[in-house]
N, C-alpha and C positions, 0 to 999 in steps of 0.2 A: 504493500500500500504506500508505503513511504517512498519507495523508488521509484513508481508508479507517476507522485507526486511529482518528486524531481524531474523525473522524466520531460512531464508537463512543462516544470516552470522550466527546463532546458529548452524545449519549443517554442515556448512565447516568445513574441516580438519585444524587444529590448523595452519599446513606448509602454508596451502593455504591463509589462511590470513594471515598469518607474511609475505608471501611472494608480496600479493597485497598492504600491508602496506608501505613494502619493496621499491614496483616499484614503488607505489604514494610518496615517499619523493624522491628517486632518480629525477622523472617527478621532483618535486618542487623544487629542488637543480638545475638542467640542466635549467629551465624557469627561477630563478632566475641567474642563471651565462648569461644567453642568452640577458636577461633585462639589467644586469648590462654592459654585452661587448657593447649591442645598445648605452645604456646610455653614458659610455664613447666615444664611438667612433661617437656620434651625437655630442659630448660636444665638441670635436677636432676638427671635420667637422665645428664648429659655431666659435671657437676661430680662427681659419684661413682666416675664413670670413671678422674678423674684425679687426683681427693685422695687424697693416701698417707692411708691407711685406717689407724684404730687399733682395737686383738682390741677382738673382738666378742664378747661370753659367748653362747656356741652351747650348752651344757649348765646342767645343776642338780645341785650335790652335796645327793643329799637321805638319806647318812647318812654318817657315819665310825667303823669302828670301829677304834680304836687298839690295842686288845688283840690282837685278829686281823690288823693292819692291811691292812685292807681300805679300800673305799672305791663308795660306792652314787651310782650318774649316771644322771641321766635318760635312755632310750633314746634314741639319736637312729643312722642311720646308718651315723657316724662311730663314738659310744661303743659300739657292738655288734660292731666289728669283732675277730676274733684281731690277735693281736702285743702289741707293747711300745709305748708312746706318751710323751706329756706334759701336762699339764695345768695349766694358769695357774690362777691366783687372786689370792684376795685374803684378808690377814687374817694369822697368825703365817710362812706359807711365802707365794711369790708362783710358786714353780711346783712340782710335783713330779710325779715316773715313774710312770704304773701299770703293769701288767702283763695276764696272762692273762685271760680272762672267768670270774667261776666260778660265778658264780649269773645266773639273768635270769628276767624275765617280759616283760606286753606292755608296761609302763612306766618299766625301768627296768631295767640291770646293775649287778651286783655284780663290781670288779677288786680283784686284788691291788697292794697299794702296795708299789712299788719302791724308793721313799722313805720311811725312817723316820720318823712323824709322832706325836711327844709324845704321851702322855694329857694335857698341857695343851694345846695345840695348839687353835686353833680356824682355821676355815677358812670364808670367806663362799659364802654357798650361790650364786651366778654365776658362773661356769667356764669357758673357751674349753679344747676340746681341740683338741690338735697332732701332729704327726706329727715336731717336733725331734726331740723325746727327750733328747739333750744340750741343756745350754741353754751351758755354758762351754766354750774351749776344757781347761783344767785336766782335763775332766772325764773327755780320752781317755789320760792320761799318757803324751803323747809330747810329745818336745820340739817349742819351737814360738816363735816370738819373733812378736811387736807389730809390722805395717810402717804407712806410712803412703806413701802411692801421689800422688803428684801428679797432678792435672789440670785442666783448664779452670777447675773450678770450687773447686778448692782441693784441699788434702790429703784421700785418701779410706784411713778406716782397714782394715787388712787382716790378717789372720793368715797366718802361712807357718810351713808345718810338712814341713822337710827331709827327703827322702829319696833312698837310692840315692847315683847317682853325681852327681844331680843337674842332669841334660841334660832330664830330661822332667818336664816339669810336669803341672798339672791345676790349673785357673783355676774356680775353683769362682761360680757366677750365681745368687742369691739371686732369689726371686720377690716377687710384689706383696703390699705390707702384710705385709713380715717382714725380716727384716737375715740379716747374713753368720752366725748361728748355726744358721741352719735345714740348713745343707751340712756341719757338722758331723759328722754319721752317715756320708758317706762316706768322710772322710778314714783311720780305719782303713782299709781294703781297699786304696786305692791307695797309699798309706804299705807295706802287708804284698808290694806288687808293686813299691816301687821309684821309685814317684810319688811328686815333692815336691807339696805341696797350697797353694795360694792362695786365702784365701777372701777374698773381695772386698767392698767397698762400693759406692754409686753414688748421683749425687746426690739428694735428698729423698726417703733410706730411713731416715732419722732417725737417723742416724749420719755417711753424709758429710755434706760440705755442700749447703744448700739454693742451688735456682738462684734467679734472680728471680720465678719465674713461681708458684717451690716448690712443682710440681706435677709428679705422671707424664707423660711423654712416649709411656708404653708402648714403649720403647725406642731410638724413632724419635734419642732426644739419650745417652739413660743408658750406651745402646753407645759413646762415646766413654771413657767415663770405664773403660771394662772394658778399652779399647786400650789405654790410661796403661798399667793390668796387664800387658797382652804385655808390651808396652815393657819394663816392669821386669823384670819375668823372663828377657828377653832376656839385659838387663846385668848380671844375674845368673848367668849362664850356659847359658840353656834354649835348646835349639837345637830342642825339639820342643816344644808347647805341645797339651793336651787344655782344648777348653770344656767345662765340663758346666754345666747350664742348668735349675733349676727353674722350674716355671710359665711368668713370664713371664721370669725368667731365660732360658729356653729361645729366649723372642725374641729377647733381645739376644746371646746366644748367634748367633743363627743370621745377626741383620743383622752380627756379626761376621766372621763366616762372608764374607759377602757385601761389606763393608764396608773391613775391617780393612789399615791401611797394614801389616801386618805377617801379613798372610796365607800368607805365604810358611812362614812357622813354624807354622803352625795345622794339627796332623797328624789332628784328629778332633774330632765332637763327642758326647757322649752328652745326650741330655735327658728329663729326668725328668718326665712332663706337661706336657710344651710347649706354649705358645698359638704356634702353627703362623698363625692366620689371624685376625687380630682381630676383625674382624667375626662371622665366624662363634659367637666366645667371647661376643660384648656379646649378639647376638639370643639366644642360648642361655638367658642370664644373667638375658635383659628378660624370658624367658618363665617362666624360675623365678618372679620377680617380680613374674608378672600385668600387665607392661605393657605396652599395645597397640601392637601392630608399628609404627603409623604412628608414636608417639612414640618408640621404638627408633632407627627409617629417620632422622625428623628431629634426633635426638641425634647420631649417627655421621654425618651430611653436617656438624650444626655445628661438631663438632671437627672436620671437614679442614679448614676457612678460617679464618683470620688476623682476616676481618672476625666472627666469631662467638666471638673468644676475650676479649672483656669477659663474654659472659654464660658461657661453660662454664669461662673462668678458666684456661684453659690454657697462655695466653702465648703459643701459637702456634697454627696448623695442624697438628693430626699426619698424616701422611704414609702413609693407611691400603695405599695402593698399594704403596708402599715396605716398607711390616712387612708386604705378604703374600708369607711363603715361599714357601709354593703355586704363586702367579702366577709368580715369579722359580725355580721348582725347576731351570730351565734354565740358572742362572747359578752354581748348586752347585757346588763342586770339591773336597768333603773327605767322608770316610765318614762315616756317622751313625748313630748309633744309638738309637730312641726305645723309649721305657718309659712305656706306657701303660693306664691302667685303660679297660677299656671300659664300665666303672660310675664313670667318675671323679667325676659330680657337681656340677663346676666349669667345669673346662673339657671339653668333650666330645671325644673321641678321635676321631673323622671326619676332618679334619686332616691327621690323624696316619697315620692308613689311605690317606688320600690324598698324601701325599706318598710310600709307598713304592708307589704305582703311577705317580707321573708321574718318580722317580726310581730303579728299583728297583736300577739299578746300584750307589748310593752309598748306599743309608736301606735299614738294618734294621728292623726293629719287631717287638717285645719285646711281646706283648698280655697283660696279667692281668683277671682277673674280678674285684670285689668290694673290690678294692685303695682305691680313694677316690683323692680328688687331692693327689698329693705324699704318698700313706702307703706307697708300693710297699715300701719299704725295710722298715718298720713290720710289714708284715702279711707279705711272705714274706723274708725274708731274703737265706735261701739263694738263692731263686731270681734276687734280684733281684742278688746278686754273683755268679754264676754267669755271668747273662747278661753280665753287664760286662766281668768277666777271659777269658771267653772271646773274645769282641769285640774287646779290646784285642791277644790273643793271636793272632786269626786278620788284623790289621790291624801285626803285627811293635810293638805302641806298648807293649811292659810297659817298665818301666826296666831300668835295667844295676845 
């Protein structure tokens, strides 16, 4: 066969082989530029994953009237939705409240401002809208004192806002690319039931301390630093401890769950839009983004090894087997309660639906329409406290 071969390429005309020569390095030039564009563009797709993110202007203020005070945003999903919200800026305020819808077309609504804003006042027309609503604590007029949480990585600051008799807590899990004010909005209602409230930090949320790598772990590390918290509460006097867990709070919430030296005291968890499955969140996420599954696939194999964390910058391997609740629902031991849009937008609710069929014993699920991710509280209120105290109520966890 092989001589066969040669035989052949002895036959060929000289052109014809310079020319196959030709097209096989060109093939090897075009495979290697193709390898190299995945390479980079996996490396970007896995670095984005794990840099704590700073707002992003997702809207346009393209009017303000101060007489009426109103306030005119560019359509977007999010600013069309009912409820009450928040809105950063930039310029004489850096955030302030809107309100109800009251005007719209196909470009643009018109809110009422919840926030008093000058007729001097100017406001830059780039806007990220939010679903805080509070930005301080001051802002619920309950009392509340400054803690500061030790852990691995140093002091992690904290708000605790006492209530009751003070035996039950609730450990409040901030999500990705926002700090301990986003949990804010709950601290009424579990305060009105008896619940002391802890809102927490964790490292390189721009607020604790950064680790070395000063990068997310997507929870697989930042759930130790929420232990520190039991702990405290512990020594405090909590004999019963509620996680509640946005976004990817909700992860670290759950490897809590799963994790926690102090599990013993951990009587429930509620989550608010939970990343249930990590994977599932990034392909979701790559395909908002237009980008092709294969460099998806190759971005989430480069963060699980050690040897690919100079180019995604992660410091480590994340430990995507580890953060799927899903896979582990078998290792479950405390009730649960999820609140999820099935329009969330972010992270997709699937997850979420799947976890109360491979654990129906222990996982409730709470499904809203139209809600968006992490605006549950925002767009229906009632419902979304309703669901909670009732939950708490048929699982014996209100305070005394």
């Amino acid at each position: 066969m092989v001589a066969s071969r040669r035989a052949a390429t002895r036959g060929a005309s000289p052109a014809l082989v310079t020319g196959i020569r030709t097209a096989l390095a060109v093939i090897g030039v075009a495979l290697t530029g193709v390898l190299a564009a995945l390479g980079v563009a996996s490396a970007h797709m896995a670095r984005r994953v794990v840099t704590p993110a700073s707002r992003v202007p997702d809207t346009h203020i393209l009017a303000l009237d101060t007489g009426a005070q109103t306030i005119t945003l560019s359509r977007t999903p999010d600013t069309e939705l009912p409820g009450r919200y928040g809105l950063f800026t930039t310029g004489t305020a850096d955030y302030v409240k809107v309100g109800s819808v009251l005007a719209e077309d196909a470009r643009s609504v018109t809110r009422k401002l919840l926030t008093h804003v000058g007729s001097t006042s100017r406001l830059s027309p780039d806007a990220a809208f939010s679903g805080w609503y509070y930005s301080h604590p001051e802002e619920l007029h309950l009392p509340f004192s400054p803690e500061l949480i030790g852990s691995a990585v140093g002091p992690c600051p904290a708000w605790l806002f006492p209530a009751g008799e003070g035996d039950t807590w609730v450990i409040q899990v901030h999500g990705r690319g926002t700090n301990r004010a986003e949990c804010l909005r709950a601290v009424p209602l579990f305060h009105s039931l008896g619940i002391t409230s802890l809102l927490v930090s964790y490292r390189n949320d721009g607020e604790a301390p950064r680790s070395r790598a000063g990068t997310y772990a997507l929870g697989a590390t930042e759930w130790r630093d929420v232990d520190a918290a039991i702990g405290f509460a512990r020594r405090r006097g909590a004999t019963r401890v509620i996680l509640m867990g946005w976004s990817m709070g909700g992860a670290i919430a759950l490897q809590l769950a799963l994790s926690s030296a102090h599990r013993d005291i951990i009587a429930g968890l509620v989550l608010d839009s939970p990343v249930v499955d990590w994977r599932l969140v990034l392909d979701y996420q790559a395909g908002l983004l237009n980008v092709p599954p294969l460099v998806s696939a190759l971005a989430i194999e480069a963060l699980q090894h050690d040897w690919a964390s100079p180019l995604t910058r992660s410091g480590a391997g994340i430990p995507f087997d580890r953060l799927d609740a899903l896979a582990r629902a078998s290792e479950l031991r405390h009730p649960i309660l999820v609140l999820h849009s099935d329009d969330d937008g972010f992270v997709p609710s699937d997850a979420s639906h799947d976890l109360v069929v491979a654990r129906p014993d222990l996982v409730e699920l709470q499904v809203f329409d139209v809600a968006r991710h992490t605006k549950l509280w925002n767009y229906d209120q009632d419902r979304w406290a309703r669901s909670i105290t009732d939950w708490l109520g048929r699982h014996d966890l209100v305070g005394e």
